[in-house]
C-alpha positions in Angstrom: 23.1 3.1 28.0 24.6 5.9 26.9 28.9 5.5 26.7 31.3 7.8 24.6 35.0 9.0 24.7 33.8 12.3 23.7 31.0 14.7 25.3 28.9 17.5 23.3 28.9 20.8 25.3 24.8 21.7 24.9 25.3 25.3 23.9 26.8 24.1 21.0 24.1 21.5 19.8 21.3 23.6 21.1 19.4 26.8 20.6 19.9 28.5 24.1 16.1 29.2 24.9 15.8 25.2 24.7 18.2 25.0 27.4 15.6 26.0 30.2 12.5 25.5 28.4 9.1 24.3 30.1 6.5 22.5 28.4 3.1 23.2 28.1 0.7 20.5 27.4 -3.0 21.7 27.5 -2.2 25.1 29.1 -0.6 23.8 32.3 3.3 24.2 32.5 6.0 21.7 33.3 4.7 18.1 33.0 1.4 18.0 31.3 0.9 13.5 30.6 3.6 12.6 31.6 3.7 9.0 30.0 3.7 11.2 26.5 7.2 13.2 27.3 9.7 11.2 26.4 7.8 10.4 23.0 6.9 14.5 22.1 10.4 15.3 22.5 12.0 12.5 20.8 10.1 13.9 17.6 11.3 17.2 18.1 14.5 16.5 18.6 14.5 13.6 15.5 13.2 16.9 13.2 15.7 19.5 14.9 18.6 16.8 14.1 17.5 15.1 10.6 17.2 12.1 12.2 15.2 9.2 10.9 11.4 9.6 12.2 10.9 7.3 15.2 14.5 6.3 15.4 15.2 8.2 18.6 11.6 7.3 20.3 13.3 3.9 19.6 16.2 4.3 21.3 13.9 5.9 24.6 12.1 3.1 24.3 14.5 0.6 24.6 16.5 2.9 26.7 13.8 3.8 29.6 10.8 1.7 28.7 8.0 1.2 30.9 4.8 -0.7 30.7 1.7 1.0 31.7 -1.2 -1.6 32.7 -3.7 1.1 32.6 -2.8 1.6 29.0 -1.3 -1.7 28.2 1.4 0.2 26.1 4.9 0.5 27.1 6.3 4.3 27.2 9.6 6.1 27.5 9.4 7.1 31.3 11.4 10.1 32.3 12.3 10.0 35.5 14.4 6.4 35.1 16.9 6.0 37.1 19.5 2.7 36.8 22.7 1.5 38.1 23.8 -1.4 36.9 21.6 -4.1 37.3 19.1 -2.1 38.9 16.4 0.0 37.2 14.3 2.5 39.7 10.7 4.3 37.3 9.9 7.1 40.1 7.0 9.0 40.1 8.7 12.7 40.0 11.8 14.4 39.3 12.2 14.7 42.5 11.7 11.5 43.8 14.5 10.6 40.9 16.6 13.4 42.2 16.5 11.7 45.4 17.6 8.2 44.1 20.3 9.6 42.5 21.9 11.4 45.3 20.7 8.0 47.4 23.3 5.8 44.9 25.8 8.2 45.3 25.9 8.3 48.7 26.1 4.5 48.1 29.5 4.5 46.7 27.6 3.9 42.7 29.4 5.9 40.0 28.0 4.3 36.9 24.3 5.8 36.9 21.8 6.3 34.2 19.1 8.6 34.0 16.2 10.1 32.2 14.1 9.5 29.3 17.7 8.4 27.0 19.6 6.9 30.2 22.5 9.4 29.9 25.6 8.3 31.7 26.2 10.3 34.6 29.7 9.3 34.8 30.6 9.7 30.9 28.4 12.8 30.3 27.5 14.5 33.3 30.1 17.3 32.6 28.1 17.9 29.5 25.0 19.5 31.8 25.6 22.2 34.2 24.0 20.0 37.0 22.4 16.8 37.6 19.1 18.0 37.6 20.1 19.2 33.8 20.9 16.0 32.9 17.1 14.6 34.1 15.9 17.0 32.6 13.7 15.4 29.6 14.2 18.5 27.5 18.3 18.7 28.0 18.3 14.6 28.2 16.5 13.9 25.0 18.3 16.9 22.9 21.7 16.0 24.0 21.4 12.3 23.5 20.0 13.1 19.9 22.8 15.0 19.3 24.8 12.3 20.1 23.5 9.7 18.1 23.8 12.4 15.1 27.4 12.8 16.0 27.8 8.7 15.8 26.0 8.7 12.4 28.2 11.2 11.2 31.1 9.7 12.5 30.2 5.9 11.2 28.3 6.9 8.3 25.3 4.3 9.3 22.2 4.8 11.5 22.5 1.5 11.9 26.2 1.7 13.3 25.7 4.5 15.7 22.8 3.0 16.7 24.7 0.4 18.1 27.3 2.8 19.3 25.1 4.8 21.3 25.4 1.5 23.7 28.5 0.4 22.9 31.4 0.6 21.2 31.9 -3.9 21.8 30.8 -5.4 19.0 28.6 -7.9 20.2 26.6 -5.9 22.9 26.2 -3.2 20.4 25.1 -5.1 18.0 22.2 -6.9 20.1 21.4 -3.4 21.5 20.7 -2.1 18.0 18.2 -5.3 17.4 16.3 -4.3 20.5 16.0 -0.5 19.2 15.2 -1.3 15.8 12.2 -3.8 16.8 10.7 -0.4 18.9 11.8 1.1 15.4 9.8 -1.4 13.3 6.6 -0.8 15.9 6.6 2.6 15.5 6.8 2.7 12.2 3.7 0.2 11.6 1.7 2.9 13.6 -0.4 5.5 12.0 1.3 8.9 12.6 -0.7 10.4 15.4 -1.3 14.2 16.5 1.2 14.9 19.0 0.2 17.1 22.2 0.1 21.1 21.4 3.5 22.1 23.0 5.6 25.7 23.2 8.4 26.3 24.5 7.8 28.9 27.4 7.3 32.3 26.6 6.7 31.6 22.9 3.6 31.5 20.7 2.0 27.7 21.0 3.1 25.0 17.9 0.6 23.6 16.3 0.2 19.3 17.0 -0.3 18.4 13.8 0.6 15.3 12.5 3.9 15.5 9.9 3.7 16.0 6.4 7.3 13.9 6.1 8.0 11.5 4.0 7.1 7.6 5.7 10.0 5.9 5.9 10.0 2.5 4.2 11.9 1.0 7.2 15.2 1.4 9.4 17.6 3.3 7.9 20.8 2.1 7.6 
């Protein structure tokens, strides 16, 4: 999950019209598939932040995975919601929002959410409301943002990778195994056309695949 002594204000890692931005997948605003959400925005946000190519679809994987039966794949699931030992994939944003308020009311302070697991309780000043911080588009560019911020600060992907959990050697260094296997798999797939997504109100992106450079492996 998602710990730090320091938080990232969003205005100042993000353009503003990304703050409230919908997608559109297909023409239909908001959610389009959602099982691809997680993964579409992790590339964006690996391109916006010069981060490695798959190293942050890695870290949602490991971070909010869920295995689909109907397409025997696991995905990135954004509406996760965990406190410690328990880990709640709802169907909605809603039905997350629920949850959340449902620990709270509990007595729970330590809650994760969304497609990256932000922290609640060491982030959640960060977004201007809960429902911010669910939000796949304000989770995934603020947790990218972060892990930048650790691989500028340790000089290592490999290092803030591990960070991005924890700052205990030992649990941050089994964390970073666990992201860079999801790392090595998505690397060892071919690069595929992603969905045709625009942020609201501007002219449609084309899906294309990249023209980047494959990387050769995880980046240290």
């Amino acid at each position: 999950r998602v710990f730090a002594r320091f938080l990232i204000p969003i205005a100042s890692r993000w353009p503003a019209p990304a703050l409230a931005f919908a997608l559109v997948f297909g023409g239909q605003a908001a959610a389009g598939p959602v099982d691809e959400l997680c993964g579409v925005l992790a590339h964006q946000a690996e391109r916006a932040e010069g981060i490695p190519r798959g190293l942050v679809h890695a870290v949602a994987l490991a971070e909010s995975g869920r295995w689909l039966a109907e397409e025997r794949a696991t995905r990135p699931w954004p509406w996760t919601v965990t406190s410690g030992s328990d880990s709640f994939y709802l169907p909605s944003k809603s039905a997350a929002m629920r949850k959340i308020h449902e620990l709270r009311t509990e007595g729970r302070s330590n809650i994760d959410v969304g497609c990256m697991q932000v922290n609640l309780g060491y982030h959640g000043h960060a977004f201007a409301s809960v429902a911010e911080a669910l939000e796949p588009a304000s989770n995934v560019a603020y947790a990218a943002r972060f892990l930048r911020q650790l691989q500028e600060e340790t000089q290592s992907w490999e290092r803030a990778t591990a960070r991005y959990h924890s700052r205990h050697p030992a649990r941050g260094r089994a964390y970073r195994e666990k992201v860079f296997r999801w790392w090595n798999q998505l690397l060892d797939r071919p690069l595929a056309r992603l969905p045709a997504i625009r942020l609201a109100g501007a002219p449609p992106a084309a899906g294309a695949a990249t023209s980047e450079p494959e990387p050769k492996g995880p980046a240290r």
